[in-house]
C-alpha positions in Angstrom: -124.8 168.1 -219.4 -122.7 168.5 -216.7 -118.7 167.9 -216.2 -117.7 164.7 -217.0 -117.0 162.2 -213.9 -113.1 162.1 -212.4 -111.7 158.5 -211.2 -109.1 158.4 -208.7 -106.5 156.8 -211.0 -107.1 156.5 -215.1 -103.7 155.2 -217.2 -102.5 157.0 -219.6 -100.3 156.4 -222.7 -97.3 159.1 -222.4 -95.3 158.0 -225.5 -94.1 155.0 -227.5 -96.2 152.6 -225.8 -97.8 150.6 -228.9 -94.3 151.1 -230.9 -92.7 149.3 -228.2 -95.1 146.9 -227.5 -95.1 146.1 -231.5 -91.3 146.0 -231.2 -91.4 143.7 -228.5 -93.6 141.1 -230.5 -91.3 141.7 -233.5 -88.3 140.8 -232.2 -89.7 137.7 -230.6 -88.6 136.8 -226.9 -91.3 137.8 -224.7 -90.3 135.9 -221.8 -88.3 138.0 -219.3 -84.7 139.5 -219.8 -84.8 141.1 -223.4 -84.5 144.0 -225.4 -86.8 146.0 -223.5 -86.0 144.7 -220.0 -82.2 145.5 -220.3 -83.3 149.3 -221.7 -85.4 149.2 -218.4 -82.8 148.2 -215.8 -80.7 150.6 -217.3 -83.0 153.9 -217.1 -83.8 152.7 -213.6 -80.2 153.2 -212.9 -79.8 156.3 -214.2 -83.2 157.7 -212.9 -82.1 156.7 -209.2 -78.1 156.6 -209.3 -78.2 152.8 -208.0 -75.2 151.1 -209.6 -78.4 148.1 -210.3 -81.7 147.4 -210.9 -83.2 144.6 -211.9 -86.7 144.6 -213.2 -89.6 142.3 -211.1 -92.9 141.8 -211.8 -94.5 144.1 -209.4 -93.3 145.7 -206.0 -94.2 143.0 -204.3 -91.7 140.9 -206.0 -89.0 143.3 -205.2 -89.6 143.7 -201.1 -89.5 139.5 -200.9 -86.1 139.9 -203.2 -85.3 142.1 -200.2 -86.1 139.7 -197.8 -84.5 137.2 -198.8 -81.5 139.2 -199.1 -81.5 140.5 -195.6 -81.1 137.1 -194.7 -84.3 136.8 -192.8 -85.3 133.8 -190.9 -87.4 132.8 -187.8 -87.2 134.5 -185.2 -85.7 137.8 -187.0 -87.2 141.5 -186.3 -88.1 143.9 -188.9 -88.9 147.2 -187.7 -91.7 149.1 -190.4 -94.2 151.5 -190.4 -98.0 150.0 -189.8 -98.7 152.4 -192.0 -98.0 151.2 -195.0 -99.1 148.0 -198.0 -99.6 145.0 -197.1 -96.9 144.3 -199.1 -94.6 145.4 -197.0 -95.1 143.4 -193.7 -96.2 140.2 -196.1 -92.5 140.3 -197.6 -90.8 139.9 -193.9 -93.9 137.5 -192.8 -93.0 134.8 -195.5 -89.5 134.3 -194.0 -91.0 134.1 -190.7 -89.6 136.8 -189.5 -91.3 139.4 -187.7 -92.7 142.5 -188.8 -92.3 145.0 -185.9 -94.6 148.3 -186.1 -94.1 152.0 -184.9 -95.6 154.7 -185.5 -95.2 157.7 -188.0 -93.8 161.5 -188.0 -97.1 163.6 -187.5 -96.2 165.7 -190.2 -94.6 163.5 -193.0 -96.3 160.4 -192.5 -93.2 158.7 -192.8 -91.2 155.9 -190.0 -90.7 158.1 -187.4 -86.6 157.6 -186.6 -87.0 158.2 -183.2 -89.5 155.4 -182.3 -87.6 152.7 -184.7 -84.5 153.8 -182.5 -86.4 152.7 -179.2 -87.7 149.5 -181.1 -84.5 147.9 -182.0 -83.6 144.6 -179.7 -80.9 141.7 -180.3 -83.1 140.4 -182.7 -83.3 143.3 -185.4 -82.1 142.8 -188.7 -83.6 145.2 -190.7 -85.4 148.8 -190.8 -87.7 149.2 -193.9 -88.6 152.3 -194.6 -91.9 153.2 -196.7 -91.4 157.2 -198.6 -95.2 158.0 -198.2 -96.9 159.8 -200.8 -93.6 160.1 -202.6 -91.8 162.5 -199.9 -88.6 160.2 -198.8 -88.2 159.3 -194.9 -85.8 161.1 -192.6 -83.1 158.3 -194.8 -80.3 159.9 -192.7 -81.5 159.8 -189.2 -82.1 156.0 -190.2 -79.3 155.0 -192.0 -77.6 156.5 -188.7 -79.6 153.6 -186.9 -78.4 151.1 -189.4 -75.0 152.0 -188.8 -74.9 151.8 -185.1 -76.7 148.4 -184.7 -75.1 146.9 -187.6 -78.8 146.4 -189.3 -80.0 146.5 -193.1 -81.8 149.3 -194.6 -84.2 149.0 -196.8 -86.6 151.7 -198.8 -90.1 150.5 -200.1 -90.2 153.0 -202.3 -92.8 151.9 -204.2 -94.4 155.7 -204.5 -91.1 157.1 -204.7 -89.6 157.4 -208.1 -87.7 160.7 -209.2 -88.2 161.9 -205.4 -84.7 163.1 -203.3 -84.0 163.5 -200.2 -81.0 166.3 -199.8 -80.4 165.9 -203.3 -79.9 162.5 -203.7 -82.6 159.8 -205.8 -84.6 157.4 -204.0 -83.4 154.1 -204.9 -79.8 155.1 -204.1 -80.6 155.9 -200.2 -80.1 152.2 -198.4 -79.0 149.0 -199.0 -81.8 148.0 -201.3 -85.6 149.8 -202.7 -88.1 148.6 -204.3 -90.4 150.6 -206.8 -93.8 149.5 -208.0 -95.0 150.4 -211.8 -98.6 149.2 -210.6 -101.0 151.4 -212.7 -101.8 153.7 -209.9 -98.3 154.8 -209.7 -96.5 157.8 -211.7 -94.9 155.5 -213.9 -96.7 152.3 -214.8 -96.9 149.0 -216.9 -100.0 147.7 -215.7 -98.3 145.7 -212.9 -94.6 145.8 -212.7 -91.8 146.8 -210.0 -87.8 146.7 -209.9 -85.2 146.2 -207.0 -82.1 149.0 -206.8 -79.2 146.9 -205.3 -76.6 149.6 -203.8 -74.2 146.9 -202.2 -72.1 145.2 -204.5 -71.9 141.6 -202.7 -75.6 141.4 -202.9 -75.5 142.1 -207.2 -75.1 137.9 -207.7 -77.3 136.4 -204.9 -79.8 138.6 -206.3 -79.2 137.7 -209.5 -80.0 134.1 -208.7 -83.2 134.6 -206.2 -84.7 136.6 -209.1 -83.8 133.3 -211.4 -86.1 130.9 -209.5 -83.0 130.5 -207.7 -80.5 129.6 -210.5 -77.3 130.8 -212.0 -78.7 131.7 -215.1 -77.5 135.0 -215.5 -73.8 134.0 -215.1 -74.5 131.1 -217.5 -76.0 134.0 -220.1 -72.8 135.8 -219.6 -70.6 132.8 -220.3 -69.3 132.9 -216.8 -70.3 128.7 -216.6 -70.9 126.3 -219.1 -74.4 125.4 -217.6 -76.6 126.9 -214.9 -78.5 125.3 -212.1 -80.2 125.4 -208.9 -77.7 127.2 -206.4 -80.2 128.9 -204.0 -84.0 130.1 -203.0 -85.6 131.8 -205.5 -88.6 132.2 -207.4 -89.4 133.7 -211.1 -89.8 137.2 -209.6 -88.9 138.5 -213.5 -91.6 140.0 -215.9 -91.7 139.1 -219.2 -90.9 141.5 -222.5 -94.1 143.1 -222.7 -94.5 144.6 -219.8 -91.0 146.0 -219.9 -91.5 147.2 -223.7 -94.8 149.4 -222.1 -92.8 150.4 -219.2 -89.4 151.7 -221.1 -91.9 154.3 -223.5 -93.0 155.5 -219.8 -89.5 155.9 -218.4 -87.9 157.6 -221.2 -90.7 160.4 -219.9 -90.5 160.2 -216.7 -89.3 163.7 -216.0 -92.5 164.8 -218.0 -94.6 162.9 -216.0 -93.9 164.1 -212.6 -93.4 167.9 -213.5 -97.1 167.6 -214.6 -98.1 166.0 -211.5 -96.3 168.3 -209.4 -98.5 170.7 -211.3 -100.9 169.6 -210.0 -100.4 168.9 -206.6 -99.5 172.4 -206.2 -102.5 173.6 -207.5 -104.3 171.5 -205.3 -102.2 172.9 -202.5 -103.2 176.3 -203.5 -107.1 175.6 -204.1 -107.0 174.3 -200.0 -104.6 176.8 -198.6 -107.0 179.2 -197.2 -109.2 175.9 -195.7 -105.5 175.0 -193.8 -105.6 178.7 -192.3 -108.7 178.4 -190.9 -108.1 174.9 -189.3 -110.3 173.0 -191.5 -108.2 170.6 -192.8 -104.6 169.7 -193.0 -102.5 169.7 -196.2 -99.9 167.4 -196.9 -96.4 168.6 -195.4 -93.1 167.8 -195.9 -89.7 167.9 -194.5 -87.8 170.5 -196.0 -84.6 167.9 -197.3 -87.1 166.3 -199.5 -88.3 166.6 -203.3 -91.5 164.5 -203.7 -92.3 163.3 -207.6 -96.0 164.5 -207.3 -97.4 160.7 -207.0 -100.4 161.8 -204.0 -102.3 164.2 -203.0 -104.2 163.7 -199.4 -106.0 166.3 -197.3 -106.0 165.2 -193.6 -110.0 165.8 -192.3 -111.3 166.4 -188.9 -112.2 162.9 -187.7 -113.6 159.7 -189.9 -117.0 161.0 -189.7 -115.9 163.8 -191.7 -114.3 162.2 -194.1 -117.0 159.5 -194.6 -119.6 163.0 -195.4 -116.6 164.0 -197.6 -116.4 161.1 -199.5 -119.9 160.5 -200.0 -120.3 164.0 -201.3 -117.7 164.0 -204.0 -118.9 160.1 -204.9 -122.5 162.1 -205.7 -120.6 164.0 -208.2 -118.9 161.4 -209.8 -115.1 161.7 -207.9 -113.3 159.2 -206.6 -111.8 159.6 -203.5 -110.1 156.7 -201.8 -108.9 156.8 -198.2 -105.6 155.4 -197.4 -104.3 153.1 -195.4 -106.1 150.3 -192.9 -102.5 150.2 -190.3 -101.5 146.4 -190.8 -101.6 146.4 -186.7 -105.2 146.6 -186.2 -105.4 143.9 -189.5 -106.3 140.3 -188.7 -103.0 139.0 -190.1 -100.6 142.0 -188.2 -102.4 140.5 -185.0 -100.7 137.3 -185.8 -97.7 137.4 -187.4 -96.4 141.0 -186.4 -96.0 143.1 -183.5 -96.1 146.7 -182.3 -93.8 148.6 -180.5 -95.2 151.5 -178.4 -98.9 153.2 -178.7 -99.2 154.2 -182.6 -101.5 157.0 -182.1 -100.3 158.8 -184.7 -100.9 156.0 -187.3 -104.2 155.7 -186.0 -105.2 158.8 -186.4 -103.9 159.8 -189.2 -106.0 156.1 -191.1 -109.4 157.5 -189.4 -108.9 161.1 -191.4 -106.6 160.7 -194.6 -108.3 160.8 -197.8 -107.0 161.2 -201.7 -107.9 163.1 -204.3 -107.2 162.2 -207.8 -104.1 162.6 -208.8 -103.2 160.9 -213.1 -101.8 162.4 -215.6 -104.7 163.2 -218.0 -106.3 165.1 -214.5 -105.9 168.4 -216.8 -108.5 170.7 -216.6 -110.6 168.1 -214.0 -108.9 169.2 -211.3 -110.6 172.4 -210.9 -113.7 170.2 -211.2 -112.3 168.3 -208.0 -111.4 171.0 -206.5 -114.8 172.7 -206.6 -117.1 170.0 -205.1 -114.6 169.8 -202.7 -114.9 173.5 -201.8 -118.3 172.8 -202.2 -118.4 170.5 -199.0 -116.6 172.7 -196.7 -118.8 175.2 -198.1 -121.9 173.6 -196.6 -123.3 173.4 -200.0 -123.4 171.1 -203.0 -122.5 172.0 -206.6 -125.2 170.6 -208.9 
């Protein structure tokens, strides 16, 4: 009997999942804004150093929190990576703004600062800016963008948790981030995401979108005698047991990435020699960054290379995913978005990135991965 097959993504319980979950039911609220949410919010804080966060149910949730918060309206420009979710593009789409695209550094992957600079009109209002694979964007070069053009900036940092960029947390890097907790991610609940708010004047209003648009927070705090409908909103919140699963996996957060690092530098070892001779590309990053070891991608010769790849390691039971379609060439970024500039980088970079798998139980699988891969650039398959 051969090695057992190795998924792209398998969840994994890390702590005091079922205690918490138990807890959850015992105490009984498990609509939004408990125990467990509050205990959430709070380790958010601490694991990003944003004075706020403020618990959504998924990533999603948190970029059209964002949104509305920038203020978006017709006619507005956001300038975005094409490389990126969906998520991202859909958030800045539903205000009918517009979703501007440019392309991405060649070697991190991330908004490249230089073509958002040349993308900027009248009409700007925001940058966001996507920390790919976990390895934050050049957040300075940006945030000096911002500055000058009086615009919002914005991390999706949705991969990003426990990553720094010169030191500092993503999540505490621009005006607002959003993180996703979708089971694919370091951290998970299943489905679940949070907003970092890093500007004081933006705490309430956010406070009130996230309450289907009331002031039900103040009301909670005793601030008014009754809440009501004050603004847009929608119930962006998750309820109590989703937060109870996701606290047991933030209080080991640390533990998580260190043994996903692990692995991503094992992978990085295992292909090293494959780099030298110009096989492949390994992931790179700039040296001001810390990534939380949430991907691991090797960057293939064209997309009929990585098709052979990923049929071969599929034959052995691996799952290897590629990553992403650029929302510019999508039916929908077509319509409702724009680009700025050729994105030959993006494209390129869609037609040979593939993943390997990359969870916290990998363990000892890795080397399994990691030897039907060699296998393929070996010209021969392991049986």
């Amino acid at each position: 009997m051969g090695p057992l097959p190795v998924p792209f993504n398998r969840p994994s319980l890390v702590g005091n999942e079922v205690k918490y979950l138990r807890d959850a039911i015992r105490r009984g609220q498990l609509a939004g804004d408990g125990h467990y949410t509050r205990q959430c919010s709070a380790r958010i804080c601490e694991l990003t150093g944003a004075p706020r966060a403020m618990l959504t149910h998924s990533c999603t949730a948190a970029l059209e929190m964002a949104a509305i918060l920038c203020n978006l309206g017709p006619g507005d420009e956001v300038i975005m990576p094409s490389f990126t979710f969906v998520s991202t593009a859909n958030a800045v789409a539903l205000r009918g703004a517009v979703p501007v695209f440019v392309d991405i550094d060649s070697d991190t992957l991330n908004i490249d600062p230089v073509c958002v600079a040349a993308a900027v009109t009248p009409r700007t209002r925001a940058i966001f800016a996507v920390h790919y694979a976990g390895f934050p964007a050049d957040m300075d070069a940006l945030a000096a963008i911002a500055r000058a053009h009086d615009l919002l900036l914005v991390e999706d940092a949705a991969q990003a948790l426990g990553s720094r960029y010169k030191g500092r947390p993503c999540g505490s890097l621009g005006d607002l981030a959003a993180f996703s907790f979708h089971e694919t991610k370091n951290i998970i609940s299943g489905e679940g995401g949070a907003l970092t708010v890093n500007r004081p004047e933006m705490v309430e209003r956010a406070e009130i979108i996230r309450e289907k648009g009331t002031n039900r927070s103040r009301f909670f705090r005793g601030q008014v005698d009754k809440y009501t409908w004050v603004d847009i909103g929608s119930s962006f919140l998750p309820g109590e047991l989703i937060a109870s699963y996701l606290y047991a996996q933030l209080e080991m957060a640390e533990m998580i990435n260190t043994r996903r690092l692990a692995c991503f530098e094992r992978y990085m070892e295992a292909f090293a020699e494959l780099e030298t001779r110009q096989r492949l590309r390994l992931p790179r990053f700039a040296a001001e960054g810390t990534g939380n070891g949430h991907m691991f991608y090797l960057l293939l010769r064209d997309e009929a290379d990585r098709a052979g790849f990923i049929a071969h390691m599929k034959a052995n039971g691996i799952g290897t995913p590629f990553h992403y379609v650029p929302l510019h060439s999508a039916p929908a970024g077509k319509r409702l978005a724009r680009s700025h500039g050729r994105l030959a980088v993006t494209d390129r970079i869609s037609e040979t990135l593939v993943r390997l798998p990359m969870f916290f139980d990998l363990g000892s699988q890795i080397e399994n991965v990691i030897d039907h891969a060699l296998g393929y650039f070996d010209g021969e398959a392991i049986s």
